[in-house]
C-alpha positions as CSV (number, residue, x, y, z in Angstrom):
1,X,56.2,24.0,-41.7
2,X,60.0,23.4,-42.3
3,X,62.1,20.8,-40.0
4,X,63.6,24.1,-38.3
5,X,60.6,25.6,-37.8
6,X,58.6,22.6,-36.3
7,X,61.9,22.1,-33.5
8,X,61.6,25.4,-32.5
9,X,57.9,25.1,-31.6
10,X,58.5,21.4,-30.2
11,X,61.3,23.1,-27.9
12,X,58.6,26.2,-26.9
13,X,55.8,23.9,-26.2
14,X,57.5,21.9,-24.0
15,X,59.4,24.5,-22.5
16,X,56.0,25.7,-21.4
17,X,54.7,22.5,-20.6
18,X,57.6,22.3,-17.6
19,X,56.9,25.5,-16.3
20,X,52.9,25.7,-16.1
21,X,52.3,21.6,-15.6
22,X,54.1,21.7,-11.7
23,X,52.5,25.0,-10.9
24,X,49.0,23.6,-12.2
25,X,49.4,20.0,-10.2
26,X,50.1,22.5,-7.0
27,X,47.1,24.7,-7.8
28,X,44.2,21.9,-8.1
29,X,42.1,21.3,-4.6
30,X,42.1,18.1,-2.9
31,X,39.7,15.8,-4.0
32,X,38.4,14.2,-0.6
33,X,38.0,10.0,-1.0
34,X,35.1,8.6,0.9
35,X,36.1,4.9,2.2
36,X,33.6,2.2,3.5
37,X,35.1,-0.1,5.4
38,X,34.9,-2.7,8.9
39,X,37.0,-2.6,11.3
40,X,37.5,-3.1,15.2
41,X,35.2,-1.2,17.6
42,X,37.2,0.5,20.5
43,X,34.0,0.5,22.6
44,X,30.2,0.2,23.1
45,X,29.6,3.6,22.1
46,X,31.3,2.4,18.6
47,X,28.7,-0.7,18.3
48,X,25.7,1.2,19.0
49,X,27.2,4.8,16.6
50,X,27.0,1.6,13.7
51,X,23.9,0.0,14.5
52,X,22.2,3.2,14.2
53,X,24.2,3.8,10.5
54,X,22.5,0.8,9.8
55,X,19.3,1.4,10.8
56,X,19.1,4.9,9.4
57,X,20.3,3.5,6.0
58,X,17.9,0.7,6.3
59,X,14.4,3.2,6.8
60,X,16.1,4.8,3.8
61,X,15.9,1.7,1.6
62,X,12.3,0.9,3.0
63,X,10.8,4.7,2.4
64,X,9.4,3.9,-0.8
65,X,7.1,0.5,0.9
66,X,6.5,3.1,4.0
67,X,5.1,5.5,2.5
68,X,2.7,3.2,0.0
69,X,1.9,1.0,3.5
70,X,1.2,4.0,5.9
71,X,-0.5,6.9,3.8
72,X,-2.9,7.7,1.5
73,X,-0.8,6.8,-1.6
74,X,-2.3,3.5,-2.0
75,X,-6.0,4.8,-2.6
76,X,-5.3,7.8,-4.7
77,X,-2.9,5.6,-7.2
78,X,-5.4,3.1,-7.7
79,X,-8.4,5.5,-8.2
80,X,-6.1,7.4,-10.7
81,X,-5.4,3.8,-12.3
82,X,-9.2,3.0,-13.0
83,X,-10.1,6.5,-14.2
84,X,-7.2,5.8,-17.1
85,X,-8.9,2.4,-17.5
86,X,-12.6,4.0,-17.7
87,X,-11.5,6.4,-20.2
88,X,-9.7,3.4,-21.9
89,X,-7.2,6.1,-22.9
90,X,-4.3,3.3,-22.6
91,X,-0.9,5.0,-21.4
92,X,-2.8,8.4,-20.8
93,X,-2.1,10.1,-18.8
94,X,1.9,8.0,-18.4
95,X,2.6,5.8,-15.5
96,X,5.5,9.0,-14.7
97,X,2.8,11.8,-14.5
98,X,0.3,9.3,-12.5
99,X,3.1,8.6,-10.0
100,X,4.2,12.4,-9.3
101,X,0.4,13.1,-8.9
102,X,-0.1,10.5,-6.6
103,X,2.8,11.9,-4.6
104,X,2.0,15.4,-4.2
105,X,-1.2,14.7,-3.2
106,X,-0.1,12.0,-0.8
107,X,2.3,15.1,0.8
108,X,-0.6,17.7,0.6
109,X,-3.2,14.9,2.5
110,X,-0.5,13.8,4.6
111,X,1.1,17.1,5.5
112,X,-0.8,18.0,8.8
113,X,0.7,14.8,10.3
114,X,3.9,14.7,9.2
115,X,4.3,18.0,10.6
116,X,3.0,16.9,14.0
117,X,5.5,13.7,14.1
118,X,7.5,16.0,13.1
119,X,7.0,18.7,16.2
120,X,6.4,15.7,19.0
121,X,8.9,13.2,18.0
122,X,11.9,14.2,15.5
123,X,12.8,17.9,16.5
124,X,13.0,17.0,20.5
125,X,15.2,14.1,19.7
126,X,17.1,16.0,18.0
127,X,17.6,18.4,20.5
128,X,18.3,15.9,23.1
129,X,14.9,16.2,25.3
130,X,13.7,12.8,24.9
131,X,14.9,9.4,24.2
132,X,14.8,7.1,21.2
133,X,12.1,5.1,22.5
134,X,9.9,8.6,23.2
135,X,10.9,9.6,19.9
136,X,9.9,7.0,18.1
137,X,5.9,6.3,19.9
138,X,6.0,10.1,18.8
139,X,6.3,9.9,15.6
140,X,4.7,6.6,15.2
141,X,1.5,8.4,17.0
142,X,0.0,10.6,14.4
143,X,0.3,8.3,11.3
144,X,-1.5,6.1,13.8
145,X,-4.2,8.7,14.3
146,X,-4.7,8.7,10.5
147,X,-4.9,5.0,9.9
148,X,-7.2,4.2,12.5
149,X,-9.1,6.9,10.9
150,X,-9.1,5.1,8.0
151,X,-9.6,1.6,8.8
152,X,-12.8,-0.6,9.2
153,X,-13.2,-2.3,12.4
154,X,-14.0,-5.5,10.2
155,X,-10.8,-4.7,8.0
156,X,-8.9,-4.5,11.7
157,X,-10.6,-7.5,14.1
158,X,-9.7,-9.8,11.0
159,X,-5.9,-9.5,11.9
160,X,-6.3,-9.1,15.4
161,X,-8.0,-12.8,15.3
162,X,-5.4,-13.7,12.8
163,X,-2.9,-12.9,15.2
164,X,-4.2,-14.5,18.3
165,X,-3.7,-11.7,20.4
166,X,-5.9,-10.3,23.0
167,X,-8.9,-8.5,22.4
168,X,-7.4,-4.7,22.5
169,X,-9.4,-2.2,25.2
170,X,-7.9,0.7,23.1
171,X,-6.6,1.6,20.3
172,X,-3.4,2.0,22.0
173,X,-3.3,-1.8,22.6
174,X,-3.6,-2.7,18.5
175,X,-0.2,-3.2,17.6
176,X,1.6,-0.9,14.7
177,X,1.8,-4.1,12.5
178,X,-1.4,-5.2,13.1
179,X,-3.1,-1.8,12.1
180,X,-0.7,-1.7,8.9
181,X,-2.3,-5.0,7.1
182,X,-6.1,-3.5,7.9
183,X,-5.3,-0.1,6.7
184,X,-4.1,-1.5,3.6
185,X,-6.8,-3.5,2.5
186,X,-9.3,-0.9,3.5
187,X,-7.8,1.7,1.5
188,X,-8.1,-1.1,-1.6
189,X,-11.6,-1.3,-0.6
190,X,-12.5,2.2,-0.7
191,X,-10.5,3.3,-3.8
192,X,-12.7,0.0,-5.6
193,X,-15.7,1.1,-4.8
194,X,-14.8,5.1,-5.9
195,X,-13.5,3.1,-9.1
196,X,-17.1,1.7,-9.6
197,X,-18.5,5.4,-9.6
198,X,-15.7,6.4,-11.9
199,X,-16.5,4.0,-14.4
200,X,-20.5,3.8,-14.3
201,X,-21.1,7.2,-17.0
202,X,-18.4,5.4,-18.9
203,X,-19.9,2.7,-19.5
204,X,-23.0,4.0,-20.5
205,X,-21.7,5.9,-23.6
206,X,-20.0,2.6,-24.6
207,X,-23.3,1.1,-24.0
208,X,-25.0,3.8,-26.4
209,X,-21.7,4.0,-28.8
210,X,-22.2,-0.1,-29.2
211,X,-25.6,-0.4,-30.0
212,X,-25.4,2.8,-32.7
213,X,-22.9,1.4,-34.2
214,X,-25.0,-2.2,-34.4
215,X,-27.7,-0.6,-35.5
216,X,-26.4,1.4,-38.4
217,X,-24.6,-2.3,-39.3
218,X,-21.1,-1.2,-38.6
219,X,-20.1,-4.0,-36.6
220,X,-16.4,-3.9,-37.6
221,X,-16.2,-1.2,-36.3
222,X,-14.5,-0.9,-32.5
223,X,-17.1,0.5,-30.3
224,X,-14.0,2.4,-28.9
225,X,-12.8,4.3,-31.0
226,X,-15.9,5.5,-31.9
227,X,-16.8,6.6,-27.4
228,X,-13.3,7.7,-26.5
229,X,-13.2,10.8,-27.7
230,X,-17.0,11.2,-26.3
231,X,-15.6,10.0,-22.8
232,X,-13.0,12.5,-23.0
233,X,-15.0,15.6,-24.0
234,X,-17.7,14.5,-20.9
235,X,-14.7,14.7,-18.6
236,X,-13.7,18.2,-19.6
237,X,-17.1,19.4,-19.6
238,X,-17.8,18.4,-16.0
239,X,-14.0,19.3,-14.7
240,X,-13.4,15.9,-14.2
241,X,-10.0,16.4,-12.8
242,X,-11.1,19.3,-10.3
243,X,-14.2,16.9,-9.1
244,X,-12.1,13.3,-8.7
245,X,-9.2,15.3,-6.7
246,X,-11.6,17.2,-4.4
247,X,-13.4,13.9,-3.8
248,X,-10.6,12.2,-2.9
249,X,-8.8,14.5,-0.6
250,X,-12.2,15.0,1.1
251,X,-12.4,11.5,1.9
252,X,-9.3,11.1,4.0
253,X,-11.2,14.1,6.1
């Protein structure tokens, strides 16, 4: 392109850019900034509007430990862990796909009492017939219900002697953090001994696998590699997915 050429196109281009550039800067929306900041209250009703922020934003940081500590999570994670460890299938199914299981069923098992909290504690606070205190025995009730459901009365009189409180009359007078502690260790107990079941027909085709393979002299060989795939195809014959899952959710009944 010639020198004369090239100016004219320089002077049309930026001719251009004057005339669209303003009208563009006019036309964009407003970006709105969000701003965090701490200032001086102009009241109570400031002081208690923050402590609340904070107290929603700090339930939100503790979800993940409330929902492991107060639901069913705890048992169906670990009993999924041993079957991975029975099948010795190493990363198989992955820790992602193990976690997302655990979850779903956690919200299927747990569904019925979230929806009841739901119904006696967050929707009338919400709408202003009850206070925060009502609201939250409300809620708290019903995951209640399903822990003591869940909990060995050895399991909870260890922390209640642990914590040198009074011999409860109820089970209205065991304290939420009390109950937590025996849940959880309960729900370690049972998922162990379902592991144990898990890994008993396992362990008898290594057992057969092992002494083949001694017999026939092929001790260099790993006894493993040999029974996995004979541990797998057992657990697709029998519907070994469809039979652990139905066990477990019928044990929270």
């Amino acid at each position: 392109m010639s020198l004369p050429y090239r100016n004219v196109a320089l002077a049309i281009i930026g001719a251009l850019a004057a005339v669209l550039l303003p009208h563009a800067a006019q036309a964009a929306p407003l970006i709105p900034s969000v701003n965090v900041g701490i200032g001086s209250a102009n009241g109570p009703q400031d002081v208690a509007v923050t402590l609340q922020v904070m107290a929603v934003l700090t339930i939100v940081s503790l979800a993940p430990s409330i929902l492991i500590m107060t639901t069913s999570f705890v048992r169906i994670v670990v009993v999924i862990g041993f079957l991975r460890n029975a099948l010795s299938t190493q990363n198989v199914p992955p820790n992602q796909v193990v976690i997302a299981l655990s979850l779903f069923l956690t919200f299927y098992v747990m569904a019925p009492y979230w929806g009841e909290a739901n119904e006696q504690g967050i929707q009338p606070y919400l709408a202003g017939e009850i206070t925060q205190e009502e609201a939250l025995t409300n809620t708290v009730a019903p995951l209640r219900e399903f822990m003591f459901k869940q909990t060995r009365e050895t399991d909870l009189a260890l922390f209640v002697n642990l914590s040198d409180a009074e011999r409860p009359e109820s089970q209205e007078d065991v304290s939420t953090f009390t109950l937590i502690p025996a849940f959880l260790i309960s729900e370690l107990k049972t998922a162990f001994q379902i592991g144990f079941l898990i890994y008993i027909p396992f362990i008898v085709i290594d057992m057969i696998v092992a002494s083949t393979l001694m017999s026939m002299g092929m001790m260099m060989l790993p006894p493993v590699m040999i029974s996995l795939p004979f541990k797998i195809l057992l657990f697709v014959m029998v519907d070994g997915w469809h039979l652990l899952i139905k066990s477990l959710i019928v044990s929270f009944k």
